[in-house]
N, C-alpha and C positions, 0 to 999 in steps of 0.2 A: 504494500500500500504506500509505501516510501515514494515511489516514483510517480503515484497520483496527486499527491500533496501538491497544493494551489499555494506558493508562496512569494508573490512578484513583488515584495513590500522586506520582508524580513531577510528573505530569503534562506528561511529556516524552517527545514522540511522536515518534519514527523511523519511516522503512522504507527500505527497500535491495530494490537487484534485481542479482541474480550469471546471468552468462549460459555457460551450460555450453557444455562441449566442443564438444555438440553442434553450438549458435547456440540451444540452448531460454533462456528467460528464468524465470529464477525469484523471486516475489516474497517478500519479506517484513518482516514490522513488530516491533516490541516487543512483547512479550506479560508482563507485570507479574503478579505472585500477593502476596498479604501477607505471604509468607518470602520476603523480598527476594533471596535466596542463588539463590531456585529461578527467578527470571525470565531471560529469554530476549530476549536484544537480535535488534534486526531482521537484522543481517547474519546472525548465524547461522541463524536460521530461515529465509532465501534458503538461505541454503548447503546444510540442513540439507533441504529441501524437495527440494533437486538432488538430494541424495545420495538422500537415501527416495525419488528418480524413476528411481533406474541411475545418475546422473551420478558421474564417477570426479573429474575434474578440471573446474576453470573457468580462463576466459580476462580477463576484467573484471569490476567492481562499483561499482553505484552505492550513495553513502548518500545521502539527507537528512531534514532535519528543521527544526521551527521555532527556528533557532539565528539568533545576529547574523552571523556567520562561518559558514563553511564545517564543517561537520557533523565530529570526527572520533572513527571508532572507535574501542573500550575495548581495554585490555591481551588480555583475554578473545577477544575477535572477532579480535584484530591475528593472533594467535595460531592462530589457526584458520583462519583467509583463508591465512597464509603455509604450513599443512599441505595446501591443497585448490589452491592457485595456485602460477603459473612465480614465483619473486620478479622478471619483466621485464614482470610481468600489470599492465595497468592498474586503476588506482583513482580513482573520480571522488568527491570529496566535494564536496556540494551546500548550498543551504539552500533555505527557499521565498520567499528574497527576490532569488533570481540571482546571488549566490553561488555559484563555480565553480574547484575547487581538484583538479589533476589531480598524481597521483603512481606510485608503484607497490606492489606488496609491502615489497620493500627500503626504499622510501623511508618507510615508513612502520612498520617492525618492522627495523630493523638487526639485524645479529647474532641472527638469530629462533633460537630452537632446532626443526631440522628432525633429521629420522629420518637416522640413517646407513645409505647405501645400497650 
């Protein structure tokens, strides 16, 4: 999904793949517009793609991008990954140079604000 990422602005390409409840895989990239407010990072539009497919929940997620380090998601996505996943769901952040950083919801959004149930 790396090579579909829309980014003529930053020029910092993402993609991520979230793999639903199911075992489906869903991909997706960065998608940039010129009101910066309204672009749409890769992991949500994986995520976002599950949901718009029936998906309720996911179980893992990958990122990457062309980073020195390991890839890691914005406030934004942290945010949203920890409304759609277990916080014991894994998270792989990547880069395209083999870089390899394994974590979870928790470990990556402490103290997330979730829905009281």
């Amino acid at each position: 999904m790396l090579d579909r990422s829309y980014a003529p602005y930053s020029k910092f390409h993402v993609g991520a793949a979230a793999v639903g409840a199911s075992g489906k895989i869903y991909g997706g990239c960065n998608i940039e517009n010129a009101a910066y407010g309204v672009t749409n990072c890769a992991e949500r539009t994986a995520i976002f793609s599950g949901i718009a497919a029936g998906e309720k929940r996911f179980t893992a997620l990958l990122v990457t991008g062309n980073t020195d380090g390991a890839i890691a998601p914005c406030g934004s996505c942290r945010q949203v990954i920890s409304e759609f996943f277990d916080q014991d769901a894994v998270i792989y952040l990547t880069n395209q140079k083999g870089a390899l950083a394994e974590t979870t919801v928790a470990g990556i959004l402490p103290g997330a604000f979730l829905e009281l149930k």
